[in-house]
Steps between C-alpha positions, in 0.01 A plus 500: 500500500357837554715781311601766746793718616725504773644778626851410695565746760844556604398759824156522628404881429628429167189383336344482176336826530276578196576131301301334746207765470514409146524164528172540723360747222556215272394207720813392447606229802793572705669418794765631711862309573645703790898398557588751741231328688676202462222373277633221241570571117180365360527208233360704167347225278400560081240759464637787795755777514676697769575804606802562653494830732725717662673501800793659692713170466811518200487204248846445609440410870609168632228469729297176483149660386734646190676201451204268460276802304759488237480139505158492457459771261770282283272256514161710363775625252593129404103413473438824309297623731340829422663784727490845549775643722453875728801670582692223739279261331658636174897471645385132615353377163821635314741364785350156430535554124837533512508878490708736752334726763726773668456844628311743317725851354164651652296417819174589338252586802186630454368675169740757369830433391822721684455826224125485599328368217234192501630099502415413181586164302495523113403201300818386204371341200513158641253662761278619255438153343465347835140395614556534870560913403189517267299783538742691669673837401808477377643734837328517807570495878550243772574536874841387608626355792852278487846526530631255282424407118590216231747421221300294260652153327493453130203377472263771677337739332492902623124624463543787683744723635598786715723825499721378816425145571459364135340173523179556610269217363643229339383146334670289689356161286195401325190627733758599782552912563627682733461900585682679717283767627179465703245473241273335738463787808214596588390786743514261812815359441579864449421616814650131639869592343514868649432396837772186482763574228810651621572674165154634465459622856841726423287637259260837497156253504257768421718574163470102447112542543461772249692266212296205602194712448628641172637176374249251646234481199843414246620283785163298520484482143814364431444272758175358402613462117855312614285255693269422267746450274685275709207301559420440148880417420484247744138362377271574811337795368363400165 
């Protein structure tokens, strides 16, 4: 079996944004699992990983694609699956490890916190052993976009964490992750999200422009390094 990626999509303009230009980069296979589509959980076999994205759905819906994504993802977690978790992908992996998601203290929209200042995650020292943050500063900023956030169980590690909504990326098992910002946006799905997203379009957009443009190079970096790390965690990128 081919090694390769796929990227679960919980809503359609939710997409993998810049992963899946460096999984191209890379020549790294992936394909594309679509459940508000209605397309089917796929069957992950030894050798691939997912990555579960974002999506305006809460972990703790009882609707049927919920239901069974949990199930499934219980399942990848029972295989040991390699998985890496994006905002409600995050809340879902933790849901189905036994961990609590609830609202957040803070809605954090956009880039800048309520005083003003950047959304920034800083790495704790389990963080800065952890090989899915190597190569990364120990601070630097993410784009934010969710309402709700997790309580971790015992047996989750913290690798990163923010001044209102604390747990920001967190080890959820061996070769599983989860983040809770939007590591992955890139410029289209930019553009995408302040057309669609209710929050964002209550927002000044040309002041969201001027931080993308100001933050994009760290954003793209940070992005490119957690994916390759990923990849090499889960043993496609070698």
């Amino acid at each position: 079996m081919t090694p390769k990626v796929w990227f679960i999509k919980n809503m359609t303009h939710e997409a993998a944004g810049l992963f899946s230009f460096f999984a191209e980069k890379t020549g790294i296979p992936y394909e594309i699992a679509d459940l508000h589509k209605g397309d089917p959980f796929p069957k992950v076999v030894a050798g691939q990983a997912i990555v579960l994205l974002g999506g305006p759905d809460s972990a703790n819906d009882q609707t049927p694609k919920i239901l069974g994504e949990l199930d499934a993802i219980r399942e990848c977690l029972y295989q040991k699956v390699p998985c890496l978790g994006i905002c409600l992908g995050l809340q879902l992996l933790v849901k189905a490890a036994q961990g609590i998601v609830l609202k957040s203290p803070v809605k954090e929209i956009g880039f800048r916190d309520p005083p003003g200042g950047w959304f920034e995650v800083e790495k704790t020292a389990e963080g800065r052993r952890d090989p899915l943050l190597e190569g990364l500063p120990d601070r630097f900023r993410v784009f934010q976009l969710h309402g709700e956030t997790v309580n971790l169980s015992p047996s989750m590690k913290l690798l990163a964490r923010g001044r209102f909504c604390e747990n920001q990326i967190v080890r959820i098992q061996e070769k599983t992750y989860g983040i809770q910002g939007h590591v992955e946006l890139s410029e289209k799905m930019f553009e995408d999200w302040l057309a669609e997203d209710g929050d964002l379009r209550k927002m000044k957009a040309e002041a969201l422009r001027d931080d993308f443009k100001a933050a994009r190079r760290e954003l793209e970096e940070s992005s490119e390094a957690i994916f390759r790390n990923f990849m090499s965690i889960s043993g496609i990128l070698r």
